[in-house]
Structure formats: C-alpha cells, structure tokens
N, C-alpha and C positions, 0 to 999 in steps of 0.2 A: 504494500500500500504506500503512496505518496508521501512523502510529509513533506502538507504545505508550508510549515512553519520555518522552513530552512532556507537561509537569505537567498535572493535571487542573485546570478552571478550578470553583473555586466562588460558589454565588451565596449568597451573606448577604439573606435576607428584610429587607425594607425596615421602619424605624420610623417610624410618625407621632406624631410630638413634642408635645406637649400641655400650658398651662398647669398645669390641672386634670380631671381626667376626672371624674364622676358615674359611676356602672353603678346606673341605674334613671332610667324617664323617665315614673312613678307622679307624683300631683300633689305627693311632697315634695321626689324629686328635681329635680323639671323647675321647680319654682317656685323651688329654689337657684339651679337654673342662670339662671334670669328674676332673681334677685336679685342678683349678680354679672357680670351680661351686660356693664356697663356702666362698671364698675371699673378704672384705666387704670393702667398701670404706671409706674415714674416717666421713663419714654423715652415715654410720652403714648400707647402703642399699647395695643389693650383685651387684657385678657387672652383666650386660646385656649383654647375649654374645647367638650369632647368629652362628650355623654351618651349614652351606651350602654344600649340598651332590648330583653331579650329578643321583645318583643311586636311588633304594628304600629303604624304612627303613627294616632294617635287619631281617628275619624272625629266629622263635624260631628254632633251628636247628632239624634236622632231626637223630635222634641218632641211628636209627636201617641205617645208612649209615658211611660214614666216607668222612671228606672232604680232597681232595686231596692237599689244600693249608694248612699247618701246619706252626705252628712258632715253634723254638726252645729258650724258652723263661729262662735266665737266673735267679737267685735271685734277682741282685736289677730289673728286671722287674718283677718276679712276687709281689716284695715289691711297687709298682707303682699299680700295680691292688689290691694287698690289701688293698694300702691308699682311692682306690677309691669306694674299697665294692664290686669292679667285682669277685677278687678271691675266696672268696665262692662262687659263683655262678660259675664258673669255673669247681674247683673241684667237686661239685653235677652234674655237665655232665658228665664231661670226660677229664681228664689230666693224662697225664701216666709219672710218675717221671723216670728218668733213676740213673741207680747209676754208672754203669759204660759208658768208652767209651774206644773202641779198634778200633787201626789207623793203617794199614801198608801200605807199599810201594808196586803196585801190580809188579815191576819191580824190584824185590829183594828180601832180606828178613828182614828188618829190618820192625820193629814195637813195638809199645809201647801202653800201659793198664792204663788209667787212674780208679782209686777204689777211691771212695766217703768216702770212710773208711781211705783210708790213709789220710786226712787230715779231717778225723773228723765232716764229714758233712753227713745225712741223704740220700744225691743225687746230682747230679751234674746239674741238672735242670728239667726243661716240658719241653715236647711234648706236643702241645695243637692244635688244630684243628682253623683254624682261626674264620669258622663262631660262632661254640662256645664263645672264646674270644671278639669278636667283639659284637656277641649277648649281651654278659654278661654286656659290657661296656654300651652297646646303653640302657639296662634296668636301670642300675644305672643315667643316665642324662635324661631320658623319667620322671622320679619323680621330676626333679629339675625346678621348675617353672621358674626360671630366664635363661635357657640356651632355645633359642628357635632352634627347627631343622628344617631346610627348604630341605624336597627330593625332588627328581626330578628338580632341579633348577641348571642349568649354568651357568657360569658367561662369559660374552662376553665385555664386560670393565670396563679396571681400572683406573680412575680418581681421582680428588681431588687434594690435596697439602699436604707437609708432618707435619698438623698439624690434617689432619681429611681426612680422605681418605672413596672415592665410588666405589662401586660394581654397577655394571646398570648387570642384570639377562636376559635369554634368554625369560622370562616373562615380562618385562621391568620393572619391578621394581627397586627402586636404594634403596641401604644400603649404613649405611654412619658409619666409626668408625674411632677412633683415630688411631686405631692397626687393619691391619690386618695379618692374618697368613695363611701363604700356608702351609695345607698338604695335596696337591692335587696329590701327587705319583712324579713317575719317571719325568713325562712326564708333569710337571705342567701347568698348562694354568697360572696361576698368576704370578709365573716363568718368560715365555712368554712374560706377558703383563707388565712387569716391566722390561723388558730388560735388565735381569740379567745374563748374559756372563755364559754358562756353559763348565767346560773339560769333553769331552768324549769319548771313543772308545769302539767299538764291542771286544769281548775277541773271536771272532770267536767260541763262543759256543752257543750251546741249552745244556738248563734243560730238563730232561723228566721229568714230576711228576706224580705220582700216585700211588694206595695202592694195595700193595699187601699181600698175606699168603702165608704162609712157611711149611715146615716140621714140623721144631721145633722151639722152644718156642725162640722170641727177646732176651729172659732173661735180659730185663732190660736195657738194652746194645743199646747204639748208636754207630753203624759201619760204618766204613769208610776205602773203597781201595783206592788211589789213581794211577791212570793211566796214561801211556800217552796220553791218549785222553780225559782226565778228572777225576773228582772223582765220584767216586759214595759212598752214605751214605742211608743208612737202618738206619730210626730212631724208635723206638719203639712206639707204638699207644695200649692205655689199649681197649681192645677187654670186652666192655660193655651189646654187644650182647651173647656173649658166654665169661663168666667172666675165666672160669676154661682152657682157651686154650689163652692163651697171643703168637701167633701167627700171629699177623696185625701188618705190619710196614707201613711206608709211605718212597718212596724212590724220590731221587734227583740225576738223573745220567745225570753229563754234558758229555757233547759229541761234538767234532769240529760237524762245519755246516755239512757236508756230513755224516758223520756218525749217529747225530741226525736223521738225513733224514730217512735216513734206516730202521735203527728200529722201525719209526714209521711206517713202511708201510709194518712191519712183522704180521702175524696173531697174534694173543693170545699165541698161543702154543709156537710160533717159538721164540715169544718174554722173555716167560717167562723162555724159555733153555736157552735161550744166558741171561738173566740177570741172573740166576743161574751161568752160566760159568766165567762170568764177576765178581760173587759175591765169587766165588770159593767154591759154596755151602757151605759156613760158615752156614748158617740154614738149610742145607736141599736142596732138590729144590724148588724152586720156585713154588706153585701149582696151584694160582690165580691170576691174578691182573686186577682193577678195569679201567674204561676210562683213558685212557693214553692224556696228556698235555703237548706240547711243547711249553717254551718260550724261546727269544731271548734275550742272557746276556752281558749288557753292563755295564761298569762303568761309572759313571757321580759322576762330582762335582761340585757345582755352586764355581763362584769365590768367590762369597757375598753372603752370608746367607739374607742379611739383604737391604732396601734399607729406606730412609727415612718415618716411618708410617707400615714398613711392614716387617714381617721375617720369613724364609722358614725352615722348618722341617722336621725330616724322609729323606723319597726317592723325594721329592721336593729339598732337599739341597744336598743328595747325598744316588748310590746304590753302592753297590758292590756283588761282586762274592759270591753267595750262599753256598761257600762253607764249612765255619763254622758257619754257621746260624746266622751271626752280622748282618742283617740288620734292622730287628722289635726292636735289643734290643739297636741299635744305636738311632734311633729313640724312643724310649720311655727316652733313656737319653736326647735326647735334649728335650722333652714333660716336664721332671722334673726341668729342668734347666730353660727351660723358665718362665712356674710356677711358678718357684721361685723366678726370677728379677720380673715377675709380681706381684704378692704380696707385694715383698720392694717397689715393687715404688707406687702401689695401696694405702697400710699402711701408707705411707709417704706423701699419698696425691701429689704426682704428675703426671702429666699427662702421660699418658701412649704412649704418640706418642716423648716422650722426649729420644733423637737422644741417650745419655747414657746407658739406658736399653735393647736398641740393640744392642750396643758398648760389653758391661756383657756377654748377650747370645753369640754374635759372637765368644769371648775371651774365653768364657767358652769350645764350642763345639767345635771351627773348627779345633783347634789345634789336638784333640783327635783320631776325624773322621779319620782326613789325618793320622795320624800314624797307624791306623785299617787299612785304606784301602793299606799304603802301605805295611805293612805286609800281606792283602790276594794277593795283587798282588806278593807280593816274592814268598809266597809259591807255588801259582798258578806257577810261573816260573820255579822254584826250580824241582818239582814233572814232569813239562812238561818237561823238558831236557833230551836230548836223550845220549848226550855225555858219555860215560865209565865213564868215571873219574868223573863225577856229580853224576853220578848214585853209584857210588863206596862211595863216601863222603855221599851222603845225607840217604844209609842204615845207615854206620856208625856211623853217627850223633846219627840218631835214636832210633838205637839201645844203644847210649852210655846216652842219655838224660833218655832214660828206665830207666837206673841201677842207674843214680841222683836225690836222691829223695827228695832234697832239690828242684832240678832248674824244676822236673816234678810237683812236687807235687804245687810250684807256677804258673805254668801253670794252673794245673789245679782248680786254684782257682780262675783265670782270666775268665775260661770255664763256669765258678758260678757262679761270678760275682762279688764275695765278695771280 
C-alpha cells in the first residue's frame, strides 16, 4: 500500500552555465561569436559561449544559383572576416570587388563617379552573397570546441538578475550567463523581453530584391539612380557560372507602398522593361531576373543598446534604409567593439556582467549609428523632394562635389571604410 505521507520528491530543471550567450546565429551574431572564440580568461581557459539560433545550421551554398540577399561589405568588414579566417573562405566562393560606383539624380542631371584609383585603393568594397558569408562564418566556429551552437531553439524568457542572467528555451531548457547579447535582427525577441523602448517609423517603402542579367557587362560598377519614388542600385555579382560574361547584378529598388505593389504583380517581361526604363538602360536591357522579394522598410533605434547583464547588436539595436548598404557593416562594427571591451575586461579578470563594459560598448557605438542613420535619413529626404528649387540645388550640389576631389574622394573612403 502507498504511503501518502512520504515527502514528494522534486526535480529542479537542470542549468547550462555559460560565459556569454549570443541569441542569433545571422552573420553578426555568429561573426561575434568567431571574434571572441578565442579570448582566454585569466585561469588560461577560453571562454564558454553559447549561440542560440531560431533557424537551421547554415547549408554549404549553392553556387550554380545566386542568392538574392547580398551584403555590400566594406574594408574594415571584410578586415573582421579576415580576423576570423571567414574571408578566405569567402573569396574561394564568390565575392565580386567593385572599383567603381556611379550615382545620379534620376530627376536631373547631376551625378558623380567615385574610381578606387583616385584614392589609391584596389576597390571600393564586396558584393558578397549572404548565405556565402554567413556559411563561411558558421565553418570557422563549427571547429571551435568552446562556442556551442544551439539551432532550432527559441527563447520564450528572460530572467535572472543583472549579475547572471537566464534564457528558459521553447524546449525548456534554461541557460544561464553573466552577459547576454541580442543579435536576434530587427525585430528582437530579447529586445522585447527586456523592455527596451525602441524609435520607429515605416519610410512608407518596399525593397524589391532580386538578381538579374543584362546586356552588358556591370563592369565593376555599383549603380545607383535615385528617384522620387526611391533608389534603385545594380550592385555587381562575379558570374562564377559563366566567369567570361560579368553580367549578374543583384538589385534593391525601393518603391513607396503602392508602387512596390505593382511591380510585383507584373509578369517577368513587363517587369524587367520597366526596370530597364527605370534603370535608363545604363547596361542594356534588362534580359532576366530571378524570384522577385519584397520587404517592408522601417527604421528603428533602440533607446538603450544595453540593459543590466545584457546588450543589443546589429539590427536588434538598430536598421536603416538600405540605401547605401550600412546596415551589415554597422553591425559588424558594433561585433568589433564589443569584442573588444570583452576581452579588456575578460584579460583583466573581471566579470563580464560589470555594468562599465556596457557603459564602453554603448559610448563606443550609439553615438556613430545615430549620425549614419541621420545622414540616410537626409538623403533619403533630400532625393524625395519634389520642390524646383530642391531639385535645382541638390543636381548642383552634385554635380559640384564631382569636380572636389578632395571632399569626393573623402567620401569615398568613408564608402571603404578606411
């Protein structure tokens, strides 16, 4: 017989202890994680660090394709991949350097030529393909015994206190670290569950993306019209299937809501005249292009990168308008800067949940972000204005910044990164 009276026995769910955790394993988390792989405590052991990635682990890419998500990745990003051992593996896929970029006003005639030559540089960045980059990253920390990667895992709460902070997962497991870091995208659940105030508004646009070929050859050349309805940019893509015909570019044409609408719901043909006409057959016409992608583009900026135990990176802290390709390369700088208070304070032996090291990172990044993003916001303004006399000023401008090759040629070392 039973006896009820015998204490009931409970079980306490087990915690896996954790340097540092990431929740995201997108190319800014996972290239952190690649950046701190290596970092050793002052007992000589490396740090323990967990990236948690709703998705699957990244498959080897597919190279007889081209993916429709590309980064346009600056120097000191590609200098962050080469710290990490990605960028050889990069370049043995697929990266197509540009050397030039040509910009004009499609409501005018002003425009201006940035040459990789005039300021003594080999190129003015990559075109790189994401899942390429991303694959490259995720091979270089699949070797590092100390970073563990958790796919397919959710996080559904955030708990703790801000000396040691918990993850409870949509498998109930609970992780538990000093530090954790969101680079869980735009849209962060960690974000979220920290109650971290964000500023945001719709820009009332869609991106189209997708890859198309041309008549003729990108030559190298990242283009860009600017519209009243948005920009549109032809970024060059090296054509690895057919190496002798450098003809694939990858395009980003924003478009107010209704106008996005449209063109996605043109044929193939219809679509690829009107993006020719729109492109003012600068290559050609337009002869192919691959599944078309619309997304909805907002800015966000958290007000606090950071909260006691915990700090937000990338598109968790903030996006912006796609339209000069800062958002991957904003985010690999806050990847670098973090890495680097982690380290000082790891080296220094202090704990890594000590409220100063996120004080660094905040100081370091947010100041920079906000001036990035309110320059794309000006421009995005600037180029939208319908007024004569805006339009009259801003060919001028451009035309006049052309012929200064002091104030272009520093732009265009901004555009590098150097």
């Amino acid at each position: 017989m039973s006896d009820f009276n015998q204490p009931q026995t409970t079980v306490t769910p087990s915690v896996r202890d954790y340097d540092i955790i990431i929740v995201g394993g997108g190319l800014v988390g996972a290239t952190l994680a690649a950046l701190i792989q290596n970092v050793r405590k002052k007992d000589r052991s490396l740090l323990n660090i967990a990236v948690v990635e709703g998705g699957c682990e990244p498959a080897a890419p597919d190279l007889s394709k081209f993916d429709p998500r590309v980064v346009a990745l600056t120097r000191s990003s590609q200098n962050v991949l080469q710290s990490v051992g990605a960028w050889p593996i990069i370049e043995s896929e697929r990266a197509c350097p540009y050397t030039d970029m040509r910009v004009w006003d499609g409501e005018g005639t002003g425009s201006i030529h940035f040459d990789c030559l005039e300021i003594g540089e080999s190129n003015l960045g990559h075109i790189v393909e994401n899942s390429i980059a991303l694959n490259a990253v995720h091979q270089r920390l699949a070797k590092a015994t100390n970073v563990h990667r958790l796919f397919g895992e959710r996080v559904v709460q955030l708990a703790g206190d801000e000396k040691n902070r918990r993850l409870i997962l949509e498998s109930s497991e609970t992780l538990s670290a000093p530090l954790i870091i969101a680079a869980d995208g735009a849209r962060s659940k960690i974000r979220e569950l920290a109650a971290i105030p964000v500023r945001q508004w719709s820009y009332g646009h869609h991106a189209i993306v997708t890859t198309v070929k041309t008549e003729q050859s990108h030559q190298f050349t990242a283009w860009q019209r600017f519209l009243s309805t948005g920009p549109l940019a032809f970024l060059p893509l090296y054509n690895s299937i057919d190496p002798s015909n450098n003809n694939v570019s990858s395009i980003v044409w924003s478009l107010n809501d209704d106008v996005a609408k449209q063109k996605m719901a043109l044929s193939d043909d219809e679509f690829n005249a009107s993006l020719s006409r729109a492109f003012e057959s600068r290559l050609g016409e337009v002869t192919w292009s691959d599944r078309r992608y619309c997304l909805p583009l907002w800015q966000r900026h958290a007000v606090d990168y950071t909260r006691p135990g915990l700090a937000l990176v990338g598109d968790a802290a903030h996006s912006i308008h796609p339209l000069a390709g800062q958002g991957v390369n904003l985010g690999f700088l806050d990847a670098h800067a973090l890495a680097g208070e982690i380290r000082r304070f790891t080296q220094a032996g202090l704990s890594l949940s000590e409220p100063s090291l996120l004080r660094r990172y905040q100081r370091n990044r947010k100041s920079h972000n906000l001036m990035t993003m309110a320059a794309m916001e000006g421009f995005k303004r600037l180029f939208g204005a319908k007024s004569l006399q805006v339009r009259w000023l801003r060919n001028a401008g451009i035309k006049q910044v052309d012929q200064w090759a002091l104030v272009k040629n520093t732009i265009a070392r901004e555009i590098l990164g150097v």
